[in-house]
TORTORLUM-385462 format. One record per residue (C-alpha): x, y, z; residue in three letters. Coordinates in pm, whole numbers. Example, Ala and Ser with C-alpha at 12.3 -4.5 7.8 and 13.67 -1.06 7.14 Angstrom:
! TORTORLUM-385462
<rec <1230 -450 780> ALA>,
<rec <1367 -106 714> SER>,
This chain:
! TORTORLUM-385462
<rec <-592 -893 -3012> UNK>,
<rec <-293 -966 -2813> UNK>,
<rec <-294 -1207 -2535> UNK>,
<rec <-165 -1203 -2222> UNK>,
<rec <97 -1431 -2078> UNK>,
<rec <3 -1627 -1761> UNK>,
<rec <396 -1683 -1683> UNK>,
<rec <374 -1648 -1286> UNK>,
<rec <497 -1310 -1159> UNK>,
<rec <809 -1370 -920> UNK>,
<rec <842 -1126 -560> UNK>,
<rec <1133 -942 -614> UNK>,
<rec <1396 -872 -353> UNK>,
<rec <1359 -503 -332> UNK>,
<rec <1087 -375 -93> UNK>,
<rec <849 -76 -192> UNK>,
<rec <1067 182 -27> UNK>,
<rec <1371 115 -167> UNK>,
<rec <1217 94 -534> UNK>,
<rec <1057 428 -447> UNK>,
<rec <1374 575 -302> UNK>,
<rec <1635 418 -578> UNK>,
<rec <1379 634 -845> UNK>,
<rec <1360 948 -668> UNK>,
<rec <1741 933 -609> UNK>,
<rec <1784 895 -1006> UNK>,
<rec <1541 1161 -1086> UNK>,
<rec <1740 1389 -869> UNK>,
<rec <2118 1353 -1071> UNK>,
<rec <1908 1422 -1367> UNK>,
<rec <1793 1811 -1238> UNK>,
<rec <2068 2052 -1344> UNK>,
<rec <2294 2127 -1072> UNK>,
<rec <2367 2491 -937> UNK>,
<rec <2687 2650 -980> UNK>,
<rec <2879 2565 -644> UNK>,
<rec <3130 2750 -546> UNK>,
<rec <3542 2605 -569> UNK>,
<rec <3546 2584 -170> UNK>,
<rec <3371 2251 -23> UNK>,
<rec <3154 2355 177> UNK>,
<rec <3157 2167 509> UNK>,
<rec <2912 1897 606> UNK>,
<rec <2598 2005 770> UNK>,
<rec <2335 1763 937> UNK>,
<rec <2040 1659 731> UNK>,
<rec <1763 1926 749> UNK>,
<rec <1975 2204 771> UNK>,
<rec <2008 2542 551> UNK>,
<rec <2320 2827 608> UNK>,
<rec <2292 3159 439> UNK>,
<rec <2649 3292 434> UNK>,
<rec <2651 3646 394> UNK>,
<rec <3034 3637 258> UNK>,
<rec <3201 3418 -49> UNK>,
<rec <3379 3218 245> UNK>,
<rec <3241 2914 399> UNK>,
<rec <3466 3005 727> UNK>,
<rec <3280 3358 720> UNK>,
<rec <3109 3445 1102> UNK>,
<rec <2879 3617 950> UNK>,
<rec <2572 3343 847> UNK>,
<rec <2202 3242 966> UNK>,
<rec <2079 2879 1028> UNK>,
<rec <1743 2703 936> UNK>,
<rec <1676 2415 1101> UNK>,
<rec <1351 2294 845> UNK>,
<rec <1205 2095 1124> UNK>,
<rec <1162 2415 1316> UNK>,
<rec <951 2565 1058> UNK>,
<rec <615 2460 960> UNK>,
<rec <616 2320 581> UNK>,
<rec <422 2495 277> UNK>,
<rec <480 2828 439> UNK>,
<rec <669 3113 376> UNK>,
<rec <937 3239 627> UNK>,
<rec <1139 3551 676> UNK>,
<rec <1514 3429 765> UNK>,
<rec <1656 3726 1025> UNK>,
<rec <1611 4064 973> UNK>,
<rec <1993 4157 985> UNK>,
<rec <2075 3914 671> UNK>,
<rec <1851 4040 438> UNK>,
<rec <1981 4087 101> UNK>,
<rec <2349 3970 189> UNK>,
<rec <2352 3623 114> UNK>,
<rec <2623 3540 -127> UNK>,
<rec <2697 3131 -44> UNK>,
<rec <2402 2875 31> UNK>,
<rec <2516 2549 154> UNK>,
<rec <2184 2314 222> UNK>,
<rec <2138 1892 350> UNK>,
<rec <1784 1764 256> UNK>,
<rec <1655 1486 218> UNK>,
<rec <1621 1280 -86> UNK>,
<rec <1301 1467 -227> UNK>,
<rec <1260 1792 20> UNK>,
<rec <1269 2091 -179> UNK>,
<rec <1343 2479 -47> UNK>,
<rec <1274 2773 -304> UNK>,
<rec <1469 3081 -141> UNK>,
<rec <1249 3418 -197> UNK>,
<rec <1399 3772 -307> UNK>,
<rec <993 3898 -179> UNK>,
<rec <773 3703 96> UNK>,
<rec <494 3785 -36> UNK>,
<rec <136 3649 111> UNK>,
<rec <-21 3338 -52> UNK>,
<rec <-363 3432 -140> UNK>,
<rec <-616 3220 -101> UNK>,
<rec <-654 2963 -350> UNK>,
<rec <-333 3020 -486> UNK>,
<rec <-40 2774 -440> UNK>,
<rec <297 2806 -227> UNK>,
<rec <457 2730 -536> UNK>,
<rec <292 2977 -697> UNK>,
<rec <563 3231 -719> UNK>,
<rec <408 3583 -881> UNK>,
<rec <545 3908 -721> UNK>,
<rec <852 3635 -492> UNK>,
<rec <1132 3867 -710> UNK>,
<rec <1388 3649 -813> UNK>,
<rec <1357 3297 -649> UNK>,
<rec <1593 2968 -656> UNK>,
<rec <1517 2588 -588> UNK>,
<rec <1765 2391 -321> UNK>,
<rec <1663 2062 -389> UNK>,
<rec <1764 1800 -156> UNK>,
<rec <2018 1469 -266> UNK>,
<rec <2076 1337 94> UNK>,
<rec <2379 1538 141> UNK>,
<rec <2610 1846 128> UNK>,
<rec <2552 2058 -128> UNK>,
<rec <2624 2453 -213> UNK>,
<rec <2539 2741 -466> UNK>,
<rec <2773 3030 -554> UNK>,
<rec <2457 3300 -576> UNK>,
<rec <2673 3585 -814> UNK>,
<rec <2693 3271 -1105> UNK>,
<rec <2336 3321 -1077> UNK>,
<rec <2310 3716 -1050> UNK>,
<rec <2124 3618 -711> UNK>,
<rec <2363 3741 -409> UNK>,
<rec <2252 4000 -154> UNK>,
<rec <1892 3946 -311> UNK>,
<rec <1727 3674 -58> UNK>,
<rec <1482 3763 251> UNK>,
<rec <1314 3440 280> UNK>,
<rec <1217 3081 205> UNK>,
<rec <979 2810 262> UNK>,
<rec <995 2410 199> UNK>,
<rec <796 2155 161> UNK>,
<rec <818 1764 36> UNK>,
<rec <811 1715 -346> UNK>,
<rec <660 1419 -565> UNK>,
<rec <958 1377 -779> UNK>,
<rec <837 1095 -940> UNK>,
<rec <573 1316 -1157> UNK>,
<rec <879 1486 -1277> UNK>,
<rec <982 1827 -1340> UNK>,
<rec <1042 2080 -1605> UNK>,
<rec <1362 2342 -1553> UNK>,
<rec <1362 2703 -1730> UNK>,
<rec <1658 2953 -1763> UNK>,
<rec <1691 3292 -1813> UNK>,
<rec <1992 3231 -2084> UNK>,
<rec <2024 3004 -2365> UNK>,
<rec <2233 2647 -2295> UNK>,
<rec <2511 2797 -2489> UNK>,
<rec <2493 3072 -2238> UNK>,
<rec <2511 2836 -1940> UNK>,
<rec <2871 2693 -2052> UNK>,
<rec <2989 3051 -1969> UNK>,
<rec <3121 3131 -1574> UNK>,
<rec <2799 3342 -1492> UNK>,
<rec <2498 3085 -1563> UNK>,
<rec <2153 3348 -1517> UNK>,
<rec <1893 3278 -1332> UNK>,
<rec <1642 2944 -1328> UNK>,
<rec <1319 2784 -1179> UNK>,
<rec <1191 2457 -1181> UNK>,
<rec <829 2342 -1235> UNK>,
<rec <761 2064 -1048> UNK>,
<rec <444 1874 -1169> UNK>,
<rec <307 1742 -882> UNK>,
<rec <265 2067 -707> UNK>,
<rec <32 2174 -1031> UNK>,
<rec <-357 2046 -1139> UNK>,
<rec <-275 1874 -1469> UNK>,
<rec <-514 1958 -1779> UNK>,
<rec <-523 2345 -1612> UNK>,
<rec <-365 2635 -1795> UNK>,
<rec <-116 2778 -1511> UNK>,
<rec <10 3118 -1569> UNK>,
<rec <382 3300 -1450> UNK>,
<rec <264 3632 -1511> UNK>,
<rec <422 3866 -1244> UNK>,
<rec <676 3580 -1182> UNK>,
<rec <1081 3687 -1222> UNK>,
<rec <1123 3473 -1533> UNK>,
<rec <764 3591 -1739> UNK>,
<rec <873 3678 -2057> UNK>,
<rec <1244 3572 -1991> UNK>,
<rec <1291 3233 -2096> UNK>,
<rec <1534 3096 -2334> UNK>,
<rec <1621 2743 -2256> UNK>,
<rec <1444 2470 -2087> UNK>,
<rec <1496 2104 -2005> UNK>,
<rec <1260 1798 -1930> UNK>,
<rec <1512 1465 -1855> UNK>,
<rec <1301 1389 -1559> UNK>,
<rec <957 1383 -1726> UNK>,
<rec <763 1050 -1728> UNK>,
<rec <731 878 -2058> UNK>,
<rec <354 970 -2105> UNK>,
<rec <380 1324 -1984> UNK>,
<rec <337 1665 -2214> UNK>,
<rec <391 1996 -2117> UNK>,
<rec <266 2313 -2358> UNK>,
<rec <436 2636 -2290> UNK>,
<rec <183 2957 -2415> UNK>,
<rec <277 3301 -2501> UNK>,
<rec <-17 3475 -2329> UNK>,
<rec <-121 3395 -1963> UNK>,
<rec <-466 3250 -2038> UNK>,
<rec <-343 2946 -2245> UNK>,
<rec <-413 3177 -2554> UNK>,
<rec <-175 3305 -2842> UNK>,
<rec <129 3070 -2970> UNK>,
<rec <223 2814 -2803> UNK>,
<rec <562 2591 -2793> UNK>,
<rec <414 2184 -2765> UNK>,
<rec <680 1930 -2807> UNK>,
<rec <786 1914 -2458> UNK>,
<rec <739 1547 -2408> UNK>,
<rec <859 1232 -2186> UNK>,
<rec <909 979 -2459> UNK>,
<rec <1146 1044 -2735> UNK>,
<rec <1545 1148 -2732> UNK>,
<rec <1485 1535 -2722> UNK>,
<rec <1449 1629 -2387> UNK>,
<rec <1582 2002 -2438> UNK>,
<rec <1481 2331 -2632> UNK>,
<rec <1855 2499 -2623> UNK>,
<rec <1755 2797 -2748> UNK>,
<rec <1382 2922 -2767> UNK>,
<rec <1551 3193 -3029> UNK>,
<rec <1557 2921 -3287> UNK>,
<rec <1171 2895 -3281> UNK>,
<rec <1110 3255 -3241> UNK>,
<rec <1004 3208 -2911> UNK>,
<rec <1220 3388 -2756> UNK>,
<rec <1161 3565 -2386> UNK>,
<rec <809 3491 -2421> UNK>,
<rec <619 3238 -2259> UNK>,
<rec <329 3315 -1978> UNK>,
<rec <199 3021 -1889> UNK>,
<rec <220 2686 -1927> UNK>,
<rec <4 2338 -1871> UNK>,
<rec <100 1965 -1843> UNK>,
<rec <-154 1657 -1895> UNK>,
<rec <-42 1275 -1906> UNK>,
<rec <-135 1028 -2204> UNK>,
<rec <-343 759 -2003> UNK>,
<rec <-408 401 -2156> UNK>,
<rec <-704 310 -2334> UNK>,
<rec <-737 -28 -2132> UNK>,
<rec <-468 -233 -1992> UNK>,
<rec <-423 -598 -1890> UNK>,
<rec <-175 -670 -1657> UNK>,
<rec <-12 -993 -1591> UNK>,
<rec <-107 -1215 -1295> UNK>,
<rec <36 -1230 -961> UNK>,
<rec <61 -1579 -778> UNK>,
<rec <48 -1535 -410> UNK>,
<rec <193 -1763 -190> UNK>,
<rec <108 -1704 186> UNK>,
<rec <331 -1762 453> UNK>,
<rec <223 -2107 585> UNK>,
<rec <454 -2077 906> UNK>,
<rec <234 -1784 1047> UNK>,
<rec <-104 -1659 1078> UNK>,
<rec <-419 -1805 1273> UNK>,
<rec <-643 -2121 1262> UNK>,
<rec <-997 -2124 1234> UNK>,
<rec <-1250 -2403 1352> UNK>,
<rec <-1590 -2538 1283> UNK>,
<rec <-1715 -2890 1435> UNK>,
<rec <-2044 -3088 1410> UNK>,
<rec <-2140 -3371 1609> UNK>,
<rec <-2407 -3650 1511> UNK>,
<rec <-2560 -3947 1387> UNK>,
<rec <-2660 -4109 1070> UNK>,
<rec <-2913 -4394 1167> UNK>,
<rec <-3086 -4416 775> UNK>,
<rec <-3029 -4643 553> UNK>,
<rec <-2809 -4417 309> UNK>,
<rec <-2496 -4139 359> UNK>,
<rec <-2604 -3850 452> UNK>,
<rec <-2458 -3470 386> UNK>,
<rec <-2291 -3312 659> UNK>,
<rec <-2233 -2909 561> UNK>,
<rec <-1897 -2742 785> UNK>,
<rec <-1889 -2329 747> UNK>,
<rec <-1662 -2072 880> UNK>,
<rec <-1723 -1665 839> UNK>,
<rec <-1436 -1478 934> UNK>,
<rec <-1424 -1115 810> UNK>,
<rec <-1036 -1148 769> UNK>,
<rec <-978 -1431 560> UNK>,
<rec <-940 -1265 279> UNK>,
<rec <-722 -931 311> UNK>,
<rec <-511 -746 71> UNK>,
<rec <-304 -428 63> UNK>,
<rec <-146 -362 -307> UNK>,
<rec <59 -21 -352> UNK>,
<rec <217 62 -739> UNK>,
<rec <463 272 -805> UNK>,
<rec <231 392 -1123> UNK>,
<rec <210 758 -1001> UNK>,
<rec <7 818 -1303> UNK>,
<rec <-287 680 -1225> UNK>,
<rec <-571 823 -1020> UNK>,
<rec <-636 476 -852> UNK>,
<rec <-521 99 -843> UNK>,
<rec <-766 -197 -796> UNK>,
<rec <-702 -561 -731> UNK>,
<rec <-899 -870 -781> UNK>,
<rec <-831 -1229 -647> UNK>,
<rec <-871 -1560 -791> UNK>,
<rec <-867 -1875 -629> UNK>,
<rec <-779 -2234 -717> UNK>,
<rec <-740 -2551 -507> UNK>,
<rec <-458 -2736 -529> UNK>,
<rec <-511 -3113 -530> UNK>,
<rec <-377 -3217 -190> UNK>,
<rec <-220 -3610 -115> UNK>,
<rec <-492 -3902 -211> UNK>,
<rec <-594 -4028 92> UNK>,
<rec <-572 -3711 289> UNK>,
<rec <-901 -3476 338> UNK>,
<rec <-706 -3169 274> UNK>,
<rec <-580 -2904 32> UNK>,
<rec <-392 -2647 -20> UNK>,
<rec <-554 -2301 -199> UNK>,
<rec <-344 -2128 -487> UNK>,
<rec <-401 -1710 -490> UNK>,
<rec <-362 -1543 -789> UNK>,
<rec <-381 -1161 -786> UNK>,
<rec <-496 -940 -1086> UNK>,
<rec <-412 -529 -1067> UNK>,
<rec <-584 -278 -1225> UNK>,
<rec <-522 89 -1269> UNK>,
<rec <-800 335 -1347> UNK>,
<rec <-667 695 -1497> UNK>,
<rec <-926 1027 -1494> UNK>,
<rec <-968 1407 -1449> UNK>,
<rec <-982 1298 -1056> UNK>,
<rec <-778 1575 -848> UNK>,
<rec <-644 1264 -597> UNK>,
<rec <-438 1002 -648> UNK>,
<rec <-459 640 -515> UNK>,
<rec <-199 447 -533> UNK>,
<rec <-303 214 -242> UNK>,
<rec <-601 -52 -182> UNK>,
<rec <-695 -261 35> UNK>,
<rec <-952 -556 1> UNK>,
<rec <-1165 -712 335> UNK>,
<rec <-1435 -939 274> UNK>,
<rec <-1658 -1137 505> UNK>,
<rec <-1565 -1509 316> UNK>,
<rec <-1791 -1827 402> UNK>,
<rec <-1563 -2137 364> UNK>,
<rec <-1804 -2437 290> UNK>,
<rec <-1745 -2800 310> UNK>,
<rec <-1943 -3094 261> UNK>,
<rec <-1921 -3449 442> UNK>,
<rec <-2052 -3749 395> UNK>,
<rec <-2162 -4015 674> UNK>,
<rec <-2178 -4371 602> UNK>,
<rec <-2545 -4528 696> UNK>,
<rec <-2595 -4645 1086> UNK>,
<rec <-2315 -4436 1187> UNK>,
<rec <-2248 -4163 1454> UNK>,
<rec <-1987 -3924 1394> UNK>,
<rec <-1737 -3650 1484> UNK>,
<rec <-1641 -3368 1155> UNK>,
<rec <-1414 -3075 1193> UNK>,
<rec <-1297 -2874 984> UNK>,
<rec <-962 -2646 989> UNK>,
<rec <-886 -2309 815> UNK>,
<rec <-540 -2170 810> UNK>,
<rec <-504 -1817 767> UNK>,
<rec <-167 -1769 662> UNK>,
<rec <36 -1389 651> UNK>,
<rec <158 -1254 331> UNK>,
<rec <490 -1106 426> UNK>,
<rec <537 -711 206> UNK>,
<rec <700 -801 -122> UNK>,
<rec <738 -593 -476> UNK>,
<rec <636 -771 -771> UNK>,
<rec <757 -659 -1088> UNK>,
<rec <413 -741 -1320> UNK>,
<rec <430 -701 -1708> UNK>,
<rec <127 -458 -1804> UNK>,
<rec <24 -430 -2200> UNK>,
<rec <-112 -123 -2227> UNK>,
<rec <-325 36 -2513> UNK>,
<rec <-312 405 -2635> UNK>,
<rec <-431 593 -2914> UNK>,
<rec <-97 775 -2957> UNK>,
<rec <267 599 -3145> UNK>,
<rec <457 650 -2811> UNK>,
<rec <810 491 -2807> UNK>,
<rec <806 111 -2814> UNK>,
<rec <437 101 -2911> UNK>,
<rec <306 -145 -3233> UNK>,
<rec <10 -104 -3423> UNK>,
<rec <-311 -310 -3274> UNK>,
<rec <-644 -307 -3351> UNK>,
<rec <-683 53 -3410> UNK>,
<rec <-449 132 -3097> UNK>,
<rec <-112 178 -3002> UNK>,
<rec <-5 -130 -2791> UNK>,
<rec <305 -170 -2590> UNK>,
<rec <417 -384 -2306> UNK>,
<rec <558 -186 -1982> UNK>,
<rec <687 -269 -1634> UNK>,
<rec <515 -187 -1340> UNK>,
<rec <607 -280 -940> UNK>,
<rec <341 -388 -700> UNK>,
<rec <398 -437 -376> UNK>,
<rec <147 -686 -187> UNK>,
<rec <62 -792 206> UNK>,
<rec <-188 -864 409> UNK>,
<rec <-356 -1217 493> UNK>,
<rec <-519 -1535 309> UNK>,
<rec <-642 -1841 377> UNK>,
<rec <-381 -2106 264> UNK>,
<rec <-516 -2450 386> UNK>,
<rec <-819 -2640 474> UNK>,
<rec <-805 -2988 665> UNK>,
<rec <-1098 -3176 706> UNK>,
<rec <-1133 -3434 986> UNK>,
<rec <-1424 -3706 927> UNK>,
<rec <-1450 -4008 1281> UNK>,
<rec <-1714 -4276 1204> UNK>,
<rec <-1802 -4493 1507> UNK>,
<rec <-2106 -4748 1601> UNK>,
<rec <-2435 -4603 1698> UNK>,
<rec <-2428 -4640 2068> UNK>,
<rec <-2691 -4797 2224> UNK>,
<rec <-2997 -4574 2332> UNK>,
<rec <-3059 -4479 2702> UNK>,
<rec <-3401 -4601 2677> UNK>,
<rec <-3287 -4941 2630> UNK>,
<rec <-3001 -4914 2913> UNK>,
<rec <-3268 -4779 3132> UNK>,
<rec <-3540 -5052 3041> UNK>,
<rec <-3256 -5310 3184> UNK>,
<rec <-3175 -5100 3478> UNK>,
<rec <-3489 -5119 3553> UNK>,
<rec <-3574 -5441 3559> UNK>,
<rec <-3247 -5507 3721> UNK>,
<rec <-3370 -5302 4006> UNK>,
<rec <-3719 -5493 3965> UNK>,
<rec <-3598 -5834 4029> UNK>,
<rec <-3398 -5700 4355> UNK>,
<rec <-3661 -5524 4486> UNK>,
<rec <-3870 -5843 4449> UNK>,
<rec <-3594 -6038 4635> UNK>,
<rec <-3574 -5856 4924> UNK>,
<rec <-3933 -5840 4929> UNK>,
<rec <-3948 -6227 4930> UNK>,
<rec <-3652 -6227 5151> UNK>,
<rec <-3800 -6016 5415> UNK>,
<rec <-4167 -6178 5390> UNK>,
<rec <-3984 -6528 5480> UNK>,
<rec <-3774 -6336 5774> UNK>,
<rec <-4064 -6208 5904> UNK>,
<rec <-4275 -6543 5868> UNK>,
<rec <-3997 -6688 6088> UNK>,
<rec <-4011 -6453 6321> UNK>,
<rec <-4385 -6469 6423> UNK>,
<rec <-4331 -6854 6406> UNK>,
<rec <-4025 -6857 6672> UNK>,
<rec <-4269 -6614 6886> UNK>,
<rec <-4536 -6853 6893> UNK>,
<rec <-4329 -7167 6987> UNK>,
<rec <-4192 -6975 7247> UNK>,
<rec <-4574 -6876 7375> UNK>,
<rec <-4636 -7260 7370> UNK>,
<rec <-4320 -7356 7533> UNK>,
<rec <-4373 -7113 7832> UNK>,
<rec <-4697 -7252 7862> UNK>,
<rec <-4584 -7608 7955> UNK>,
<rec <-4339 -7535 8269> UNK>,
<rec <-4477 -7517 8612> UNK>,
<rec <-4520 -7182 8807> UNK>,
<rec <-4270 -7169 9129> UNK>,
<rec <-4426 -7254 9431> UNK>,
<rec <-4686 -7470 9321> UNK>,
<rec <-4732 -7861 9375> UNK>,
<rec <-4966 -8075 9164> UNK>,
């Protein structure tokens, strides 16, 4: 078995947007373009539709729709008094905003699809490229046919499949019949989907597939259940990506239905993503312990922080394919200056995509845990001491990683080589990654003498205060001894002078 190259995976310049927006913008110049007519037509704000009723883009006579003004996915009568009299379309959408213009607005049932286009009459796509574009409707055999609309946002990336009512030889000529295009996303894949009662049932000739996904089929069947003949090599790898002429084939003005379905990998193994965190952002955490060691040998100190957002992810691929992406991280520490109780921790990223019968898609996850950070310190014997510890939650700024992906099917698609049984081929596939790690952990480890205990410092106090209290004691006995002494001389004294008055 092949194995898989841990060559780090670089961030690439372009965000997730723009890669999106640069892909939808090329699948657009490869739809056929409508027949415009030899007058520009003149710019129009983004959003906007005009319906001229006359071959002359100065023509007074015209109705406006403003798309923001109508609610998306539904259908919409334009005004009464320009029904069937369009003859010019000029149209400004954005980059991947489709309208399909109705000859009938006819009621979606329920459980049918807007896009679902039975008993709509003849019916045309304006699909949007960001600016001014315009149809000339009698190239088409289209004009004064047109009494409604409705719009709605388009996944362009899952491609598209275009069928005319004329052969491609037949399109070279001045009047170029009429057309529809399937766009994929807006049908179940692995489900028969039938036309019948559409304009073009039974009427196609030609069609084309240029913007089809390399791993994407699409079977074209004569009868509206999936049953009868069928037309299969409409496919995304390969150089044909045309049928010119359905004649050739004997097929011939008569498809009914059709279904798509996308070749998923057997497994995959996709190339690892180093993360490196912003260390100039994000948010400190902090554990400290206090305490002393008074044994005779170290002993184990244990720091933890729990923080529910240490470790968050977001990952979005531009893998439309697949019903769901998944991401798993890997950690390493990286060895930090001897000396220093620190180091720095290396992120590696692993994607995985998952591909199914599922009706959603996922191209999004995101990844919170709860993550206990554990340390251990040691204390020398007879020591107090002070730990910390320091946790550095850094940001991971959005960036697009382009990751090599080796991918395993059990079809020969283009650039595939035998491999144990499978196909195997190496492909390209852009991740884009933010959210928050932790990038750094400092430890902080103050050793100090044992102070002395209080019961000590109070045993001196205390006989401190003893030996005082004993002095003044003896101090105030002798003081007092004094005075009862002084009292008594002076008794004697008193009684040795004469009385006044008296004479011996």
């Amino acid at each position: 078995m092949s194995t898989q190259s841990s060559t780090v995976t670089k961030a690439e310049s372009i965000t997730m947007e723009k890669a999106k927006s640069n892909f939808l913008e090329e699948q657009t110049k490869l739809l056929t373009k409508l027949p415009a007519p030899k007058q520009a037509p003149p710019p129009l704000e983004s959003g906007t539709v005009k319906f001229f009723d006359d071959e002359d883009f100065d023509s007074k006579h015209f109705h406006v729709v403003e798309i923001k003004e109508y609610t998306s996915d539904q259908r919409h009568r334009i005004n009464k008094a320009n029904w069937n009299k369009t003859s010019y379309i000029s149209w400004n959408l954005p980059v991947g905003t489709v309208m399909t213009v109705l000859e009938h607005v006819r009621r979606v049932e329920n459980g049918e699809s807007v896009a679902d286009l039975r008993g709509c009459g003849r019916c045309l796509d304006l699909v949007g490229t960001g600016k001014t574009e315009a149809v000339q409707l009698s190239r088409l055999y289209m004009n004064d046919c047109f009494k409604g609309f409705f719009w709605r946002e388009v996944d362009l990336k899952m491609g598209a499949i275009e069928l005319f009512d004329s052969t491609k030889e037949d399109l070279k000529q001045e009047n170029m019949w009429a057309r529809h295009t399937i766009f994929l996303s807006e049908w179940q894949p692995g489900t028969v989907h039938s036309i019948q009662h559409w304009e073009l049932q039974d009427k196609i000739s030609y069609a084309r597939w240029e913007t089809l996904r390399d791993r994407q089929t699409v079977t074209l069947f004569v009868n509206a259940d999936g049953s009868g003949d069928e037309y299969n090599n409409i496919k995304g790898w390969g150089t044909i990506k045309e049928m010119p002429d359905f004649g050739e084939r004997d097929f011939n003005d008569k498809f009914s239905s059709f279904k798509w379905d996308t070749i998923n990998p057997i497994r995959e193994k996709c190339q690892d993503i180093s993360i490196v965190p912003n260390v100039s952002g994000g948010k400190m955490y902090n554990a400290r312990e206090e305490g002393e060691n008074d044994g005779d040998s170290q002993q184990k100190v244990e720091l933890q922080i729990t923080e529910a957002k240490t470790r968050e992810i977001y990952v979005e691929t531009t893998d439309s394919t697949a019903n769901s992406v998944g991401a798993s991280l890997k950690t390493t520490a990286k060895a930090g200056t001897e000396g220093v109780a620190s180091y720095e921790v290396e992120w590696s990223l692993e994607v995985t995509h998952s591909w199914g019968k599922s009706k959603t898609k996922g191209e999004k996850t995101t990844d919170t845990e709860v993550i206990s950070i554990k340390q251990e310190l040691f204390v020398t014997a007879k020591k107090a001491f002070t730990a910390s510890m320091n946790v550095h939650v850094a940001n991971i700024a959005s960036k697009m990683y382009k990751v090599k992906a080796k991918r395993w099917y059990d079809q020969n698609l283009t650039g595939c080589v035998k491999d144990q049984g499978l196909w195997m081929r190496e492909e390209t596939v852009m991740v884009n990654i933010s959210g928050s790690l932790y990038s750094k952990v400092t430890l902080h480890l103050k050793e100090y003498a044992i102070p002395k205990k209080d019961s000590v410092i109070d045993k001196g106090q205390q006989l401190a205060n003893d030996a005082v209290d004993k002095g003044q004691t003896l101090g105030n006995s002798a003081v007092s001894q004094g005075q009862r002494l002084g009292k008594d001389l002076g008794k004697t004294a008193f009684g040795l002078v004469p009385k006044l008055g008296t004479t011996t």
